[in-house]
C-alpha positions, 0 to 999 in steps of 0.5 A: 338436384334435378334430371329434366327430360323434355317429352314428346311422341310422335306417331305412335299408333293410338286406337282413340285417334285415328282422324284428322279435324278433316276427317283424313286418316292418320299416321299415313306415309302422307301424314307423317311426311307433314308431321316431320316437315313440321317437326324440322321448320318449327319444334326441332329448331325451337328446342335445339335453340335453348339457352339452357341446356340442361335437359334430356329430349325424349322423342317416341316414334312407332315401331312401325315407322318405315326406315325412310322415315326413320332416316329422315329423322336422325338427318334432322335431329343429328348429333345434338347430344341431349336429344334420344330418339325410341321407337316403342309399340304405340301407345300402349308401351308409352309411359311404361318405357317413360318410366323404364329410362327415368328408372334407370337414368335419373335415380341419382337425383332426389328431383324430377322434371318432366316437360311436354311439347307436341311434335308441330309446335315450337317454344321460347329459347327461353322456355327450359331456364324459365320452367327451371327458375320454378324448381324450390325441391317442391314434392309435387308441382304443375307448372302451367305457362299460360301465355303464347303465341298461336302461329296459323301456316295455312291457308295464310299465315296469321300469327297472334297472341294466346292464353291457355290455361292446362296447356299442351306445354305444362310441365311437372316438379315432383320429388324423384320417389316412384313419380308420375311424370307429366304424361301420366295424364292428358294436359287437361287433367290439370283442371283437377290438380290444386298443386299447379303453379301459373306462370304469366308475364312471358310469352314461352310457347307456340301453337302452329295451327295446320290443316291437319290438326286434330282439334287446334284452329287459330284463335290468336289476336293482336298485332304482333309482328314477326320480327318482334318474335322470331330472335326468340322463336326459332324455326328454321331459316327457310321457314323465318323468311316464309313467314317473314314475306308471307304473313298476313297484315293485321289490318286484313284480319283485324276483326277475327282478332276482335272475336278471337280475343273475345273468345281466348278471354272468355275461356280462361276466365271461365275455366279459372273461374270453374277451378276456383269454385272446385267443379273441378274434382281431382279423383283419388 
């Protein structure tokens, strides 16, 4: 009934986005030899760990990737069957060559499902079944996971729970006639769709918060071992017992999770809030 391809870009060259949080420049040899350290520990192992296994990664680099790094990525990724690595000239060519395989690959289904993930961010086993469990032939349909988890690797390792609504993670359902897909807008153009399904009960995402994110700072709460979560988020075993050894006691940070909870509440209520009453405006 459905094709679903998971969707992701790397470092393509975007004249909007130059900078890190820290004011450090981006898509330097430096950045993306963290960016790929990232991608091998956390979202890699996230997504070649899903139980269900019907999906399609498309992964896009730059043109301009150096062939060191270009090996370095088809060592991490492999053999793994269902996933497709392209390198396209920036993000101009991004959602053209988006459409371009959906064209041509996926006319055979009357469905479509498109999916994002960042590159240093990592999800449930579970997450691909779980979007899949949403699919009811639905012409046009956000799906939006609200609740997660927020990992911070540095300075310390701090990890918390997370709710977010619009989220980096949405996915979308539409009927496979000239679609959209889910990168035809940013994650936060959502607020101003009505056709968006919340899904809450289960935990299906992780925000890894570095020192080199664009906006992201660790805003996670509670007391959430590492071993209640790690059978269900896969990240690779030398970075399993770092965070294993390494995590920060809740006791020492006991506070911030007060303030974050205080504050990760206030904004979905406010954002659902706001959505409820229409300030959102969809743009036809």
């Amino acid at each position: 009934m459905f094709n679903h391809y998971l969707i992701t870009r790397f470092n393509l060259k975007n004249p909007k986005w130059d900078v890190t949080k820290n004011n450090e420049t981006l898509l330097t040899d430096e950045w993306l030899e963290h960016r790929l350290w990232l991608f091998q520990n956390f979202c890699f192992p996230s997504v070649a760990a899903q139980t269900n296994k019907n999906f399609t990664w498309l992964i896009y680099f730059d043109s301009t990737t150096p062939d060191t790094y270009k090996q370095k990525i088809e060592t991490i990724v492999g053999n793994e069957p269902n996933i497709r690595i392209f390198y396209i000239d920036g993000m101009p060519a991004f959602y053209p060559e988006i459409n371009k395989i959906i064209t041509s690959e996926a006319a055979d289904k009357p469905y479509l499902i498109t999916s994002r993930i960042d590159n240093d961010d990592c999800i449930s086993k579970n997450f691909i079944d779980e979007v899949q469990k949403q699919f009811a032939s639905q012409d046009y349909m956000a799906i939006d996971i609200i609740n997660g988890y927020s990992l911070q690797i540095k300075p310390v390792i701090m990890l918390g729970k997370k709710e977010h609504i619009f989220n980096p993670f949405i996915s979308l359902i539409e009927r496979n006639e000239n679609p959209k897909t889910v990168w035809a807008n940013d994650h936060n153009h959502w607020k101003k769709e009505t056709r968006v399904k919340q899904i809450t009960g289960k935990r299906l995402w992780m925000s890894i918060i570095h020192e080199k994110n664009k906006v992201n700072e660790f805003d996670g709460y509670g007391n959430i071992p590492w071993k209640s979560v790690n059978d269900e988020f896969i990240v690779s075993d030398n970075m399993k017992a770092t965070i294993a050894n390494e995590i920060l006691p809740y006791n020492k940070w006991a506070w911030t999770s007060f303030k974050n909870e205080l504050y990760v509440k206030w904004v979905l209520f406010n954002k659902t809030f706001k959505k409820a009453l229409g300030i959102y405006k969809l743009k036809q």
